[in-house]
C-alpha positions in Angstrom: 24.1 17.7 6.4 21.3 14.9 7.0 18.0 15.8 6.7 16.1 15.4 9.6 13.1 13.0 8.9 9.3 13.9 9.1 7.7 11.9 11.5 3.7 10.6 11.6 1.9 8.5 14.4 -0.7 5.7 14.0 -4.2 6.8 14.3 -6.0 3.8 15.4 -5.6 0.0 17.3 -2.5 -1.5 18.9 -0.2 0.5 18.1 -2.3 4.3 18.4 0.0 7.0 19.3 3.0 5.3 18.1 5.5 7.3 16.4 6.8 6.4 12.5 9.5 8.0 10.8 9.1 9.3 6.8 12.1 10.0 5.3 13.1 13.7 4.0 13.6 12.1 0.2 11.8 13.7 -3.3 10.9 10.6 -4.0 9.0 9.0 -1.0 5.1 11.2 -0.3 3.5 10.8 2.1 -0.2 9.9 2.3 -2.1 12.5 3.8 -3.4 12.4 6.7 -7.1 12.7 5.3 -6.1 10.3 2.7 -4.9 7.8 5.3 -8.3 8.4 7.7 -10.5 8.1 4.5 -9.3 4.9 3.8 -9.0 2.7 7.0 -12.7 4.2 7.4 -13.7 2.7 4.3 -11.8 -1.1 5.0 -13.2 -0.5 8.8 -13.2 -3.4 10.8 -13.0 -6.3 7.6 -8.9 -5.8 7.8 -8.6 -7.8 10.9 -7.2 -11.1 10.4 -6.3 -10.3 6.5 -3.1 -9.9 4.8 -2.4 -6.5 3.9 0.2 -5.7 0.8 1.9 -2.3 0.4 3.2 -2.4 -2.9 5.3 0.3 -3.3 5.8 1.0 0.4 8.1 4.1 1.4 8.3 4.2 4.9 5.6 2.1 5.5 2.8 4.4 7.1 -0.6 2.5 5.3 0.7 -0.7 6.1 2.0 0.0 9.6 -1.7 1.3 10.2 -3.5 -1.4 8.9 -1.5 -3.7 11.2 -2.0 -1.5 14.7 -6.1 -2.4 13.1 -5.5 -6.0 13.3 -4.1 -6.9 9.9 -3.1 -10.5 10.4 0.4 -10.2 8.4 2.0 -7.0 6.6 4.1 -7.0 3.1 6.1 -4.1 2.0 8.2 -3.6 -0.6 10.4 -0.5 -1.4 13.4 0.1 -4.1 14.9 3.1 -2.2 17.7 2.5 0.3 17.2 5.2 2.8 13.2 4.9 2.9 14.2 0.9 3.5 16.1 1.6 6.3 13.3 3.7 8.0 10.6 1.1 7.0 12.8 -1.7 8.8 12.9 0.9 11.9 9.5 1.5 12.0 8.8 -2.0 11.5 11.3 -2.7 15.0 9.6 -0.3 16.6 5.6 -1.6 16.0 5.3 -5.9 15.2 8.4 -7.3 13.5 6.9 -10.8 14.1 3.9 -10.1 11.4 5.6 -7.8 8.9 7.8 -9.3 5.4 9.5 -6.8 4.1 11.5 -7.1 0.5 14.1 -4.8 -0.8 14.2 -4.1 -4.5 11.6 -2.4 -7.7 8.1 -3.4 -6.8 7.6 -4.0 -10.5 9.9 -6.9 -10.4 9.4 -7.9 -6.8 5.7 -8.1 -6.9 5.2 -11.4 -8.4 7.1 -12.8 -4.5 5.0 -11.4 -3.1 1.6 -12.2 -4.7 2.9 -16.0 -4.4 3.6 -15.7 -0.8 0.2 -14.1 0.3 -1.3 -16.3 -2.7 -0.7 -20.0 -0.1 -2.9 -19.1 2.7 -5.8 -18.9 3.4 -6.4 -15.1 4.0 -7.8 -12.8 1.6 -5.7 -10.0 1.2 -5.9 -5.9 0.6 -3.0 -4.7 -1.9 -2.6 -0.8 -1.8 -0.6 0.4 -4.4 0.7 3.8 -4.5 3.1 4.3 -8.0 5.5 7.0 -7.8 4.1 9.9 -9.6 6.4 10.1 -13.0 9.3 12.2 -10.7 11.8 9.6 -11.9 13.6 9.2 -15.4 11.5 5.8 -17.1 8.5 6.2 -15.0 6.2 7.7 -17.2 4.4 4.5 -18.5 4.2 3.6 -14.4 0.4 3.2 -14.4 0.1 0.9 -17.4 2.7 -1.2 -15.5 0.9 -0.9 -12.4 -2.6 -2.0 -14.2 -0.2 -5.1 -15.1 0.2 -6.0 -11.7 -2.6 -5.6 -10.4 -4.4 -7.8 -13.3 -2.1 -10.7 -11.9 -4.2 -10.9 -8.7 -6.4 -14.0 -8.4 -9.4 -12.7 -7.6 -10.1 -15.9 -4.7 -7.7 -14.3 -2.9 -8.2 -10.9 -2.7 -10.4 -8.8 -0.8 -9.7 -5.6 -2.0 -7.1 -3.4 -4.1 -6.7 0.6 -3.4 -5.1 2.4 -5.8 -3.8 6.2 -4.7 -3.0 7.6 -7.5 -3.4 11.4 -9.9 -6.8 12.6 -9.9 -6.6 13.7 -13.4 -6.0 10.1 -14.5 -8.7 7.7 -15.3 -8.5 4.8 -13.7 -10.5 1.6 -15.9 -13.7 0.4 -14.5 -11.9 -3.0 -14.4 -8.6 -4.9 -14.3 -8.7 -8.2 -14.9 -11.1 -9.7 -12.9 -11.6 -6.8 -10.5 -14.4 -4.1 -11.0 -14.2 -0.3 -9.8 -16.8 0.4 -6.6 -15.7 3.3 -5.1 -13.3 6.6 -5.8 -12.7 9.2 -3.6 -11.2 12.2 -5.0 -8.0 14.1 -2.0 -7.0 17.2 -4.1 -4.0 16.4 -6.2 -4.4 12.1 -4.8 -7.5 10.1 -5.6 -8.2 6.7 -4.1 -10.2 4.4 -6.4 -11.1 0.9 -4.5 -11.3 -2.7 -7.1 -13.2 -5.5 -5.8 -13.8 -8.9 -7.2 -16.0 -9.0 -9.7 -19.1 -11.2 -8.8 -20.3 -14.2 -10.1 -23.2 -13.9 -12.2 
């Protein structure tokens, strides 16, 4: 029998009321509702007219919401072939003219995407949100995900969110990012990375 999926709506902007599909799968969470109002409260109105990244993207609920806010273009990437399908559906149903999306590990699909977003001229917000270790392999997924996120040329980025375990400490930087801000959901924390500045 097929699992129904859960479904969400957009908070905010263009697309406010809209309706987005989460698949009914063990290995897609979603971000809470709190979790999801915390954090476009925090990026406000600086998202409009920036790139926004979600790296490891499930159905696509952060990114979707930060382009009904006025993201200028959307990148999503996702491994997992049923929460695919429901990103490209929720994608058809919102702004498929502004949204990229790329099928495969984010790990290995990442660096496309950095070099994409990396030739314009718009800063861009990455939010990365690693699969806590629920599959076989991804027990080292935060060192991996620090890796990633150290690849990010600072010129070009305006900030990276990282949702991640609370009981993990996150560095105060990566690369050439610095910690500013960490908000603490329960089970989720949020911690925020912006370029470091010049001295």
């Amino acid at each position: 029998m097929k699992k129904e999926n859960f479904t969400t709506n957009i908070i905010a902007g263009d697309f406010k009321g809209k309706i987005i599909e989460i698949p009914n799968i063990t290995t897609t969470r979603s971000s809470k509702g709190i979790l999801k109002e915390s954090l476009f409260n925090t990026l406000q109105f600086d998202i409009i007219g920036k790139n926004f990244v979600e790296v490891f993207s499930g159905s696509g609920s952060i990114g979707l919401e930060a382009l009904s806010r006025g993201a200028s273009q959307c990148y999503f990437i996702e491994y997992n072939k049923i929460a695919y399908k429901v990103l490209q559906d929720n994608i058809k149903r919102l702004d498929p003219s502004r949204c990229h999306h790329l099928f495969g590990d984010s790990f290995e699909k990442f660096d496309t995407v950095l070099a994409m977003v990396e030739k314009g001229n718009d800063k861009t917000y990455f939010y990365f949100d690693p699969p806590f270790a629920t599959r076989d392999g991804m027990d080292d997924v935060y060192d991996k995900t620090l890796e990633l996120i150290a690849k990010i040329d600072p010129s070009k980025c305006a900030m990276v969110i990282v949702e991640h375990m609370s009981q993990l400490d996150m560095p105060q930087t990566i690369g050439e990012l610095e910690q500013v801000k960490r908000k603490k959901f329960g089970r989720s924390t949020m911690t925020y990375y912006v370029p470091k500045e010049e001295d």
